[in-house]
LOSETOR-543757 format. One record per residue: residue in one letter; x, y, z of N, C-alpha, C in turn. Coordinates in pm, 1 decimal, decimal comma, padded with zeros to 6 digits. Layout:
% LOSETOR-543757
  res      n.c1      n.c2      n.c3     ca.c1     ca.c2     ca.c3      c.c1      c.c2      c.c3
    A         X         Y         Z         X         Y         Z         X         Y         Z
...
% end
This chain:
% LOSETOR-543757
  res      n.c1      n.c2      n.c3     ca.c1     ca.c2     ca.c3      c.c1      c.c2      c.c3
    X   00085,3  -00117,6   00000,0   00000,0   00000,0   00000,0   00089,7   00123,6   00000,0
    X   00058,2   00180,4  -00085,7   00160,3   00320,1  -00119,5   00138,4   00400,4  -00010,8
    X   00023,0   00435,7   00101,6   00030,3   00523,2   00198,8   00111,2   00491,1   00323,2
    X   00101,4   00357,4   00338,1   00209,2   00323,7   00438,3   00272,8   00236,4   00391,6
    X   00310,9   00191,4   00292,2   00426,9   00105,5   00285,0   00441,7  -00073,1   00287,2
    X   00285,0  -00088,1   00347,0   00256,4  -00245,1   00401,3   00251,7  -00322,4   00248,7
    X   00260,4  -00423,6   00268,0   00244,8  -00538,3   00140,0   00065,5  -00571,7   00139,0
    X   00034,2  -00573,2   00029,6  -00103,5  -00621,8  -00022,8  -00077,4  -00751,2  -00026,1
    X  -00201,7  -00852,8   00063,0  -00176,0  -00969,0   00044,0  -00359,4  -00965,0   00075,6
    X  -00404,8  -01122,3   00087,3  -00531,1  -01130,6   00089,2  -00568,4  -01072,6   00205,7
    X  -00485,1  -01090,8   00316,2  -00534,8  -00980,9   00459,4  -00543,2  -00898,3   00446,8
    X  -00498,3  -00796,5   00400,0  -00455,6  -00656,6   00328,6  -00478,0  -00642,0   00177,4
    X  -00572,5  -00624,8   00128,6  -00619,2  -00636,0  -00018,6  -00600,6  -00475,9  -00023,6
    X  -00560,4  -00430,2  -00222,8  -00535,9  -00314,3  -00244,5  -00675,0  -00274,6  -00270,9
    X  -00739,2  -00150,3  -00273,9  -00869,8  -00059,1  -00340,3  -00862,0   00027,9  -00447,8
    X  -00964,1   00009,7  -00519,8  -00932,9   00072,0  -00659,3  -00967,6   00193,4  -00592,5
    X  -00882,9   00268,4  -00658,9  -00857,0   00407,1  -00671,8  -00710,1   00428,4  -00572,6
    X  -00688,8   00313,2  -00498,7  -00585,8   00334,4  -00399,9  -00390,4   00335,4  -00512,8
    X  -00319,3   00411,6  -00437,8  -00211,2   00385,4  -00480,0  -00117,3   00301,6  -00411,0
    X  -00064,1   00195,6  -00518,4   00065,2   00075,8  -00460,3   00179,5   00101,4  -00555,0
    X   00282,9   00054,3  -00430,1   00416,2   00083,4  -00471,7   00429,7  -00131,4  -00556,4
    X   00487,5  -00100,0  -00678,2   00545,5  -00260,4  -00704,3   00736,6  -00247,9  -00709,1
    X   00763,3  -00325,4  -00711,8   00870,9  -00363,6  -00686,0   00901,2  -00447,3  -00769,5
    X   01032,1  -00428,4  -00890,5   01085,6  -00501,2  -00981,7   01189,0  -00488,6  -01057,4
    X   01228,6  -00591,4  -01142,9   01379,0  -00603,9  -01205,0   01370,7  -00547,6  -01335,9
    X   01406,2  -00555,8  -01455,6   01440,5  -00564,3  -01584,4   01385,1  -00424,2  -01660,9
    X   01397,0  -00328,2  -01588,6   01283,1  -00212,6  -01644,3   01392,8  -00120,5  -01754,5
    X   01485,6  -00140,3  -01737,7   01585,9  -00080,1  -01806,1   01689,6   00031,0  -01852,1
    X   01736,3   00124,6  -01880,8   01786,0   00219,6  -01918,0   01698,5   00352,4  -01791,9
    X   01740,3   00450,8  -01767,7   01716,6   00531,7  -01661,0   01765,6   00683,3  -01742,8
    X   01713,9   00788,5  -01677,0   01793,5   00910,9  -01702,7   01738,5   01001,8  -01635,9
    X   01863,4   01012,7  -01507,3   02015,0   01027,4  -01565,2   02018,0   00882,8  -01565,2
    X   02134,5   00851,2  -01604,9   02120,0   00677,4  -01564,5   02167,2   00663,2  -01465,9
    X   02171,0   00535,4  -01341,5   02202,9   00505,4  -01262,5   02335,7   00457,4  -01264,9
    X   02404,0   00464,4  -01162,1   02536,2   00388,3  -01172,6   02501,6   00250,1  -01159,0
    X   02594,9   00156,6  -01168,0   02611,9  -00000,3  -01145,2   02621,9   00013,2  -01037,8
    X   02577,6  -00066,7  -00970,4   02582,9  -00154,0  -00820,6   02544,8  -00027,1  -00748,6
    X   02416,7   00089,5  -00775,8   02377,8   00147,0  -00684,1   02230,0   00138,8  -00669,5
    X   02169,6   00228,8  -00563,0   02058,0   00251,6  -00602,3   02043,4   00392,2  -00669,5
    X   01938,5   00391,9  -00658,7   01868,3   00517,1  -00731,9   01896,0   00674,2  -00641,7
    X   01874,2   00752,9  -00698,9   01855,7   00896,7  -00640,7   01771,2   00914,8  -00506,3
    X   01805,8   00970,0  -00422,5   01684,8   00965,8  -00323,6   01614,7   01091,6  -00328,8
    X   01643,9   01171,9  -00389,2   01562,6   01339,5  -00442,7   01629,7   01359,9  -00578,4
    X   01519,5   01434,4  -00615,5   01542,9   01477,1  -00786,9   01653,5   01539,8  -00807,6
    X   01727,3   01439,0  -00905,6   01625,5   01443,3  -01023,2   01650,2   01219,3  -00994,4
    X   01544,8   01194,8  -00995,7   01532,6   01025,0  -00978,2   01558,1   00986,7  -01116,8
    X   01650,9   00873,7  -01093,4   01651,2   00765,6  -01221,7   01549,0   00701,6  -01283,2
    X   01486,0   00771,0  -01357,0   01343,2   00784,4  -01400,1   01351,0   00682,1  -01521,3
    X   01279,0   00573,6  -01544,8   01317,2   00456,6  -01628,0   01244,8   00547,0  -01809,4
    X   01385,0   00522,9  -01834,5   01313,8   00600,6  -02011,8   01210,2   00581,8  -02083,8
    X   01167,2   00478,7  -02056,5   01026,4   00384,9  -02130,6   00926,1   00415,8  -01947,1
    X   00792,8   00449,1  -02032,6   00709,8   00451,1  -01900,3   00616,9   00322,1  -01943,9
    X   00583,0   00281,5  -01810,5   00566,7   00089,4  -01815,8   00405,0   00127,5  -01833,1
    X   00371,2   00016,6  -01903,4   00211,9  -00003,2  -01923,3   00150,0  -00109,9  -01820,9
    X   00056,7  -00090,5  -01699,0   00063,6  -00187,3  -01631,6  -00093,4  -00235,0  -01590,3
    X  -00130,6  -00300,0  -01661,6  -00288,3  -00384,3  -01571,1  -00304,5  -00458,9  -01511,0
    X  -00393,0  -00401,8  -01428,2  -00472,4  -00507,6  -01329,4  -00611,4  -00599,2  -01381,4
    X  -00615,7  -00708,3  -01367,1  -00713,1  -00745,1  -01399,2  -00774,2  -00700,2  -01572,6
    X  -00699,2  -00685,1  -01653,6  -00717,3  -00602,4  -01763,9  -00761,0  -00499,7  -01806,9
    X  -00753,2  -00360,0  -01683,6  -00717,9  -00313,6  -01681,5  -00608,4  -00208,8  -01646,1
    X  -00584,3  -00091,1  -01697,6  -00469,6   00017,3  -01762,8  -00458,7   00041,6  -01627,6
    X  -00401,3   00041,7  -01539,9  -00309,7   00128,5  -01437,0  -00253,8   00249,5  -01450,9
    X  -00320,7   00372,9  -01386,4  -00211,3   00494,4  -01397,6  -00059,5   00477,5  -01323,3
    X   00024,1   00517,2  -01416,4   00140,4   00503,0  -01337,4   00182,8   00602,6  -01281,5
    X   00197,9   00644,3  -01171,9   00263,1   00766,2  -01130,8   00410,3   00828,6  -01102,9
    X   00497,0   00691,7  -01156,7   00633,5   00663,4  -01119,2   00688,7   00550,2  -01106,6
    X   00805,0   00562,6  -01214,8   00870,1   00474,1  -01266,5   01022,3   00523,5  -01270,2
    X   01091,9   00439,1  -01188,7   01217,8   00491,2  -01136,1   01325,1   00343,8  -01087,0
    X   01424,8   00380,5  -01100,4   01549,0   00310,0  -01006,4   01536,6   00330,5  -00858,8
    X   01490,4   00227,0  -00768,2   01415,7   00285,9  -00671,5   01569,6   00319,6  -00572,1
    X   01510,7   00412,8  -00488,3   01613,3   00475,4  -00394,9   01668,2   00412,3  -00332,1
    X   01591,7   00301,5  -00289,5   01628,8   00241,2  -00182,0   01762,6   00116,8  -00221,9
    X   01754,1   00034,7  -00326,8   01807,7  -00059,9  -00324,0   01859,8  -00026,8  -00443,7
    X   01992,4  -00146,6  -00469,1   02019,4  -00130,7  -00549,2   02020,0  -00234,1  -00716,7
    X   02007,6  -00257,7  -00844,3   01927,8  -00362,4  -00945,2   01766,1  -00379,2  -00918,7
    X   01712,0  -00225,3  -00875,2   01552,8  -00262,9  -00826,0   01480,5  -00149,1  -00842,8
    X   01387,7  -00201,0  -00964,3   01261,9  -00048,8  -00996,0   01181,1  -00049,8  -00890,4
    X   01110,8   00108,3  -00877,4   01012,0   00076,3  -00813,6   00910,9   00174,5  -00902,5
    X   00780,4   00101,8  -00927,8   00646,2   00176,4  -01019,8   00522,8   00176,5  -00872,2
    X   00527,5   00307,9  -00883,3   00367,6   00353,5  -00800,7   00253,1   00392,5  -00908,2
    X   00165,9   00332,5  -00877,0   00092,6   00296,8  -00954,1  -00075,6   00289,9  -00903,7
    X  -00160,3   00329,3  -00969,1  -00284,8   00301,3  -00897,6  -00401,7   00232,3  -00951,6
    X  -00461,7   00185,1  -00860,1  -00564,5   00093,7  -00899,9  -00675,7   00124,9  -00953,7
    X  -00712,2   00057,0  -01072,1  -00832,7   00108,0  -01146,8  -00979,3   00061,0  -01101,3
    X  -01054,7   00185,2  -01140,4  -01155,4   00226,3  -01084,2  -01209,4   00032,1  -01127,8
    X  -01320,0   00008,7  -01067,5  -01414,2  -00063,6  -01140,9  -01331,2  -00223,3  -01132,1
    X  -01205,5  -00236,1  -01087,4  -01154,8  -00329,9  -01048,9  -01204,2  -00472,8  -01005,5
    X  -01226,5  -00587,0  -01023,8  -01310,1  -00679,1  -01001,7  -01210,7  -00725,5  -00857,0
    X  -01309,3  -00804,3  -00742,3  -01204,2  -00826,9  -00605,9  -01179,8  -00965,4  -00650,1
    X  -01077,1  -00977,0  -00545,1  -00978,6  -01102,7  -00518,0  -00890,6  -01105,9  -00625,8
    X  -00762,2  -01227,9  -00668,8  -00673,4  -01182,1  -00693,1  -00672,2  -01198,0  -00869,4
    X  -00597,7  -01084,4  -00871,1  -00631,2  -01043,8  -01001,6  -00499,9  -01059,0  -01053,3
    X  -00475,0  -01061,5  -01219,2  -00352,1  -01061,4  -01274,4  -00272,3  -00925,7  -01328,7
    X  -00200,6  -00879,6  -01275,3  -00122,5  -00757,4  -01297,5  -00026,0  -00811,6  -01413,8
    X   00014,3  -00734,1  -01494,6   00101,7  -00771,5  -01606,2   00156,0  -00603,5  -01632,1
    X   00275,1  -00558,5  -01639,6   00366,4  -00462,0  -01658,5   00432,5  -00515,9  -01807,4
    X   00427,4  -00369,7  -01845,3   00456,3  -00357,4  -02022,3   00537,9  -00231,4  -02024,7
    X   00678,0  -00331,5  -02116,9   00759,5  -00183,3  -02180,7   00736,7  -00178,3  -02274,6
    X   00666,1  -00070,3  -02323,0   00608,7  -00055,7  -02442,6   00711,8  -00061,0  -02573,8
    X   00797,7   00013,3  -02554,3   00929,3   00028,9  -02694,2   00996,4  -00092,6  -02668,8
    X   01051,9  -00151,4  -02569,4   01151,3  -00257,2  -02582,3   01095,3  -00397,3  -02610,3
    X   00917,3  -00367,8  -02544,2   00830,8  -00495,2  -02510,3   00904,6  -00627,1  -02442,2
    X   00936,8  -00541,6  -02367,7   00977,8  -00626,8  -02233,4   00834,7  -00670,8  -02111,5
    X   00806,4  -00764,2  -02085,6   00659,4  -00799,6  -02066,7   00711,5  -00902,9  -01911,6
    X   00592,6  -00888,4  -01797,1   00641,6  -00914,0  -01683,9   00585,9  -01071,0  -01677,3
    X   00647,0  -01194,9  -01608,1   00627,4  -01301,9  -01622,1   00477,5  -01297,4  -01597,0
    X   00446,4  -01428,3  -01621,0   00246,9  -01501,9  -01595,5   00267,2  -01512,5  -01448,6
    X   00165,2  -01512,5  -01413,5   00151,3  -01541,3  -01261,6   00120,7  -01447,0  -01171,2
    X   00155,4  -01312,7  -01245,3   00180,8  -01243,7  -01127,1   00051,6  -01177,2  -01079,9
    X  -00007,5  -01193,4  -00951,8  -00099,4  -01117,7  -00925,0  -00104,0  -01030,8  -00780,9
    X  -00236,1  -00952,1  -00794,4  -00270,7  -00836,3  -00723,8  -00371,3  -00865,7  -00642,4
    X  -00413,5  -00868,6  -00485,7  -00532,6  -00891,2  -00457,1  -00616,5  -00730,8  -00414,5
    X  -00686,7  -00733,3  -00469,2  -00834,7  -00615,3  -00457,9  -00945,7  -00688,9  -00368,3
    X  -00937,8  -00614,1  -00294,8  -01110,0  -00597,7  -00214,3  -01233,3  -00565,8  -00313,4
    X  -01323,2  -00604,4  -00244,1  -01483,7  -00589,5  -00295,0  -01516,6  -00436,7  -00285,2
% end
């Protein structure tokens, strides 16, 4: 959950309209770019990933609000992102898209939403 930080799991289901932070690898190229073996910027200007990711829930479009080399760690994006309106509950399939490189996030991966 993007307001505090907790993990969405079925105890903790995300709400559409709510914003979540995801956490992931392979997003690519940055600018400025990041160094090797760091993390990201912790104030602007953030290693802002050059391609902005296409990401649905449940089939649907996710606004993304940020897409970056996350600050914290280092070989690790982080996309905040929010949940779409109209969202169907329980767990749903999230899929992240680089649109120019079409770099596409494995099967499996899902999101759980509340009713």
């Amino acid at each position: 959950h993007g307001a505090d930080f907790t993990l969405v799991s079925s105890a903790s289901p995300a709400k559409a309209g709510e914003a979540v932070i995801m956490w992931c690898t392979g997003l690519g190229l940055t600018s400025p770019p990041a160094s090797t073996g760091n993390h990201g910027n912790t104030a602007e200007p953030f290693n802002r990933t050059v391609e902005t990711p296409v990401v649905t829930i449940g089939g649907q479009t996710a606004q993304v609000l940020f897409s970056a080399a996350s600050p914290c760690c280092a070989a690790l994006y982080q996309v905040n992102l929010v949940v779409p309106a109209g969202t169907p509950a329980g767990n749903q399939p999230l899929v992240l898209t680089m649109p120019v490189s079409n770099v596409v996030s494995r099967s499996g991966v899902t999101i759980n939403v509340q009713p």
